[in-house]
N, C-alpha and C positions, 0 to 999 in steps of 0.2 A: 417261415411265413406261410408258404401253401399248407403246410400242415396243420397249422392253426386257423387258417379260412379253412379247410376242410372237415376239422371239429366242430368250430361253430357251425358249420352250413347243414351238420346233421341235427334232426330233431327232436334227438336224444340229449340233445348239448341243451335243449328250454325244458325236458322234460327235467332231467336232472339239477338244472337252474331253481325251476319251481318245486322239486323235492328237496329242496336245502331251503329254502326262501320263506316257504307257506311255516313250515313250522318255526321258522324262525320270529315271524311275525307274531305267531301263535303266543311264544315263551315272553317276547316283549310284549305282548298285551298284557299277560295273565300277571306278570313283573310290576307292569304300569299301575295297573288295578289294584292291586292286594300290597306292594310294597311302597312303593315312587309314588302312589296316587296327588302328592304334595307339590309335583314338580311342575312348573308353569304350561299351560295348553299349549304355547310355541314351544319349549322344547318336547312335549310330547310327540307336535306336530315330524318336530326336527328328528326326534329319535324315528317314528312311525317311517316316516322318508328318505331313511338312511338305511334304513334296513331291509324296506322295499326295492332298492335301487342295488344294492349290494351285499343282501341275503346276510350268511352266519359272520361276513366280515363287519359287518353294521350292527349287529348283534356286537359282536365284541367289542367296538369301541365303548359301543355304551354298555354293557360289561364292569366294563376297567375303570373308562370315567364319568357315566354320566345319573349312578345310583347313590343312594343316599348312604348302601353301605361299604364306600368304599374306605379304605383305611386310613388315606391321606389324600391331599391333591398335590396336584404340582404343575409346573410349566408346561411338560410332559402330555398331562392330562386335559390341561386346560387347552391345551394347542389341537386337541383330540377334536373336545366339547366345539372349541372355536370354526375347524373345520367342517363336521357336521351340517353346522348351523349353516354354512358359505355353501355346502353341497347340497341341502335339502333343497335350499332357491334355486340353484344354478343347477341339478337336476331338472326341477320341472322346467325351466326355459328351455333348457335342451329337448329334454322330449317334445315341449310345443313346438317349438322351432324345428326341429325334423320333421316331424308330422307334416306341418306344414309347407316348408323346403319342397320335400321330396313328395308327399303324398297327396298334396293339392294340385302346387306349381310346379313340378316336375324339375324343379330348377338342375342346374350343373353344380360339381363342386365347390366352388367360387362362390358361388352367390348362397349355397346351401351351406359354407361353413359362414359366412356374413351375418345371414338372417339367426343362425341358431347362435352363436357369440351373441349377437345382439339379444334374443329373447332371454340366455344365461344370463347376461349383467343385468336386463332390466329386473327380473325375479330375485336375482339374489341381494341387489340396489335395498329392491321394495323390502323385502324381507329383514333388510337391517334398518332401512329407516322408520321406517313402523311405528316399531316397539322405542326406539329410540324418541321420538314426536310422543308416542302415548308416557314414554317416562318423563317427559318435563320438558323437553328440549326444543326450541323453537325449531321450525320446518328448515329454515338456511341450516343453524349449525350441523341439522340431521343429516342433509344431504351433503353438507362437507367434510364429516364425520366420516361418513360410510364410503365418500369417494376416496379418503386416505387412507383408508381401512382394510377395505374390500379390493379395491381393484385390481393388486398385486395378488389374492389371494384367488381371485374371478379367473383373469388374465390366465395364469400358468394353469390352474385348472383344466379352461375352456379350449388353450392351444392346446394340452396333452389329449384331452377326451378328444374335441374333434378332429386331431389327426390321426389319432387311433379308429376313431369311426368311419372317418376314409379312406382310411389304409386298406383297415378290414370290409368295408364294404360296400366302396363307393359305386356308384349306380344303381345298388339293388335297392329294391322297390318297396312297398311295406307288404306285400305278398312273399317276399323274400326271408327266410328264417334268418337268411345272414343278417338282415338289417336289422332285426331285434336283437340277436346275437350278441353282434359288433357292439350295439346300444349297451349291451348287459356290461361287455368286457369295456367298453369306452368311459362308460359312469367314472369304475370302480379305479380305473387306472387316474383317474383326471382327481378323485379323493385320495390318493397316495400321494401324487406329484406334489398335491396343494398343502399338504401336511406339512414339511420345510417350511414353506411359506410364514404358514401361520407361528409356527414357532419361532423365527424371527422376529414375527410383527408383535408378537405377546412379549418375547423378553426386550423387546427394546421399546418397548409403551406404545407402540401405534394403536393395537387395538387392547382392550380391556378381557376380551373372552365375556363367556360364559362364566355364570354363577355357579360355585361350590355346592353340588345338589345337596351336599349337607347343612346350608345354612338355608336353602329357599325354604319357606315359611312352612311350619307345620313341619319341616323335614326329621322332626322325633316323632312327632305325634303318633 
């Protein structure tokens, strides 16, 4: 463990973050643009925030499942696609929610992993009930859809990132390279853990997943 706060605490550890990251971003635009251009502006959104959060590994998911030329789908993939989507919301909460936590109110651990859990579910909440409401669904079923849905996949998430984030760098400050750090390696573990998750919730009909990018509209064109 000291050895791992002692990598991140150098700032060689964000340089090297954002020399695997930025181009990664780079290849999913230029991918998004000229190939996937078909694929609905939330999961652009979803892929855009996945990869920003978690560099060449975010890249790869959607890689494998989230293009049109992929060979097949599968449970597999779909549990991929499904994760994503749970991590792109429940990323931005977190980042708000620490920002805030730490960089306004100075809070202690306790109350800083509270508020950021809470900003995770409300974002990742919003983010499925949305699209859910704009598909047809009345606003009750939305919300009680997404409470059966999500909050096993939120929950395990949200425990694994923020107690990774306090593990690795609880007190430090946003002046602190560890607290960005911690942040990078915190995302990225809280979207492995969640992955299980989702793969459950898919093969046993809780949630539906994400759409086959080969079949969303235009996906020949």
């Amino acid at each position: 463990m000291e050895y791992l706060v002692s990598v991140i605490s150098s700032p060689w550890f964000l340089v090297a973050w954002a020399g695997l990251t930025i181009p990664s971003l780079a290849i999913l635009a230029r991918d998004l643009s000229r190939n996937n251009a078909h694929l609905m502006s939330l999961m652009k959104l979803v892929w855009g925030l996945t990869v920003l959060y978690s560099g060449p590994l975010g890249l790869w998911i959607y890689w494998l499942t989230g293009r049109k030329e992929i060979a097949t789908d599968s449970l597999f993939r779909r549990a991929f696609r499904s994760v994503a989507h749970c991590y792109s919301g429940c990323g931005m909460g977190e980042i708000i929610g620490l920002l805030l936590a730490v960089g306004v109110l100075a809070l202690g651990n306790l109350w800083t992993a509270a508020i950021t859990f809470a900003f995770a579910y409300i974002a990742g909440f919003v983010l499925t009930v949305g699209p859910l409401v704009q598909g047809g669904e009345s606003f009750g079923k939305a919300v009680w859809d997404a409470v059966l849905s999500e909050t096993p996949s939120i929950t395990m998430m949200e425990i694994v990132a923020i107690g990774v984030d306090l593990t690795l760098a609880g007190g430090a400050g946003l002046g602190d390279i560890r607290f960005w750090s911690s942040l990078i390696v915190s995302l990225t573990c809280g979207l492995v853990a969640a992955y299980p998750i989702n793969l459950l919730l898919l093969h046993y009909g809780v949630k539906e997943g994400m759409m086959d990018p080969r079949h969303t509209r235009h996906a020949h064109g």
